[in-house]
C-alpha positions as CSV (number, residue, x, y, z in Angstrom):
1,X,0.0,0.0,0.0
2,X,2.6,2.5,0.8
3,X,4.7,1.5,-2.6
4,X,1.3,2.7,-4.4
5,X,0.8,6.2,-2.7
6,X,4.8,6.8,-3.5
7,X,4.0,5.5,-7.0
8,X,1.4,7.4,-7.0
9,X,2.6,10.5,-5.4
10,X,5.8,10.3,-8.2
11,X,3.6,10.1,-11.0
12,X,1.7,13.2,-10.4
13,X,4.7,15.0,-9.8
14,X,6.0,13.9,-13.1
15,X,3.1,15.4,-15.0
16,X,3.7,18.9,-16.5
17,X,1.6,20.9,-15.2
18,X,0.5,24.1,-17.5
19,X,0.4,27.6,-15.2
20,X,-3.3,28.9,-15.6
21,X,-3.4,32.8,-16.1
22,X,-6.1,35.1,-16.1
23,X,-4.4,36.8,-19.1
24,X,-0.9,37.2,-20.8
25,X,1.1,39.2,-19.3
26,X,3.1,41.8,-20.4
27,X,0.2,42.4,-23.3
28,X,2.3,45.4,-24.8
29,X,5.3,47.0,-23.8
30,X,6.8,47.9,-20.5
31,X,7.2,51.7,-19.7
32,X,9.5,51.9,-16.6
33,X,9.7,55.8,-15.3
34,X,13.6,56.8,-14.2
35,X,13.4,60.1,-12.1
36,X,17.1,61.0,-12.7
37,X,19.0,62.2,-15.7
38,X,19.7,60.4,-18.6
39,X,23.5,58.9,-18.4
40,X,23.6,58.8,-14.9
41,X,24.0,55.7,-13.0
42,X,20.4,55.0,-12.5
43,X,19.6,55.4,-16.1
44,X,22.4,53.0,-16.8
45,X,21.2,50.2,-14.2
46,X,17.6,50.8,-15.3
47,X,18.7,50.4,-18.9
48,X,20.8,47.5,-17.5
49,X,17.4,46.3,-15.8
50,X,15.7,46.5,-19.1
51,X,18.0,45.0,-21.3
52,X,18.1,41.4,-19.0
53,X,14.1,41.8,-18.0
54,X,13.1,42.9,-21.7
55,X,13.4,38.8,-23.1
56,X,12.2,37.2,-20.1
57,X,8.7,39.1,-20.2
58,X,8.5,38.6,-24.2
59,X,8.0,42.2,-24.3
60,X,10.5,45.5,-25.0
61,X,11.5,47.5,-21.6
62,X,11.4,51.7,-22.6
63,X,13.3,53.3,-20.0
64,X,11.6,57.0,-19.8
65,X,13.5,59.6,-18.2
66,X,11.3,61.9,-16.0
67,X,13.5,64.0,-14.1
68,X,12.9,67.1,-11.9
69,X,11.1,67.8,-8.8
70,X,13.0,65.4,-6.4
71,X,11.5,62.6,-8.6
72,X,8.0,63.5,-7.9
73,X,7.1,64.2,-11.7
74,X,8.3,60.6,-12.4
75,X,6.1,59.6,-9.0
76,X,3.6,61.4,-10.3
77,X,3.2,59.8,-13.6
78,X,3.7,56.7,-12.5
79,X,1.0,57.0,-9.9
80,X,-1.2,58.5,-12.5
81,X,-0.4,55.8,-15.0
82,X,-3.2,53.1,-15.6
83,X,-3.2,50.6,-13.1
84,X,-2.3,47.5,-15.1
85,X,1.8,46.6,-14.1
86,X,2.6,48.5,-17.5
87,X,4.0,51.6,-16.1
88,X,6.8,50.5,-12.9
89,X,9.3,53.2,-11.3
90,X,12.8,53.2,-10.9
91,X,13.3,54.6,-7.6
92,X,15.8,55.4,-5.0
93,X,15.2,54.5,-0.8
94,X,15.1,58.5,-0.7
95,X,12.1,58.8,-2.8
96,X,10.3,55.9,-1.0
97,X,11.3,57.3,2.8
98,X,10.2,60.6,1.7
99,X,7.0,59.3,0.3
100,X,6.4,58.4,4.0
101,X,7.5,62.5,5.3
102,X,5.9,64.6,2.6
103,X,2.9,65.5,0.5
104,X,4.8,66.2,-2.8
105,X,4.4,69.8,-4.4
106,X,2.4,68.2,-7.2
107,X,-0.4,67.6,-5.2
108,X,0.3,63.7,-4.2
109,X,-0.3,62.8,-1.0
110,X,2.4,60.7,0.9
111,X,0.2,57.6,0.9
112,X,-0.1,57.6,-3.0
113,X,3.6,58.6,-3.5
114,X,4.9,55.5,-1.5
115,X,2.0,53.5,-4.0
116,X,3.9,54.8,-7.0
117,X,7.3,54.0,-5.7
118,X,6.2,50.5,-4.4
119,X,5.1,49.8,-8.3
120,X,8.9,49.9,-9.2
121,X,10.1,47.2,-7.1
């Protein structure tokens, strides 16, 4: 009896098993929001970032450089951005503990900030 169940028990494990989803994911191209200048080091690791993560989603990584305001414009669009996993943001630990300090001057309250930045990581 206990040879079946670890027959049994192998078997199953040695079916491939197909991962149901809801939908495909990406569906179009990733847009992920840098808040620093283009050629810095951030734009380099997020282009780095988007080079590697680009083939493993099956979809192309554009790396948008929104700079100015601290990062809030690029906190800003990305909280503003439709809710779908399309838009991410590329933040620093400063932007995310100051999300948790500050209303931004663009009108974002702390709470939503920190939501923006959290869709980066």
């Amino acid at each position: 009896m206990r040879r079946r169940g670890i027959l049994a028990a192998a078997t199953v494990a040695a079916v491939p098993w197909k991962r149901t989803v809801a939908q495909d994911f990406p569906s179009r191209p990733v847009r992920m929001l840098v808040p620093f200048g283009a050629g810095g080091i951030s734009d380099l690791v997020a282009r780095l970032v988007a080079e590697v993560a680009g083939p493993i989603l099956g979809q192309p990584i554009v790396v948008e450089n929104r700079t100015g305001a601290g990062g809030n414009i690029a906190a800003e669009a990305a909280a503003r951005a439709q809710p779908d996993g399309h838009t991410v943001l590329f933040c620093s630990i400063g932007m995310r503990a100051a999300a948790h300090c500050a209303q931004s001057a663009t009108g974002l309250t702390a709470e939503l900030a920190l939501k923006a930045s959290e869709a980066g990581n």
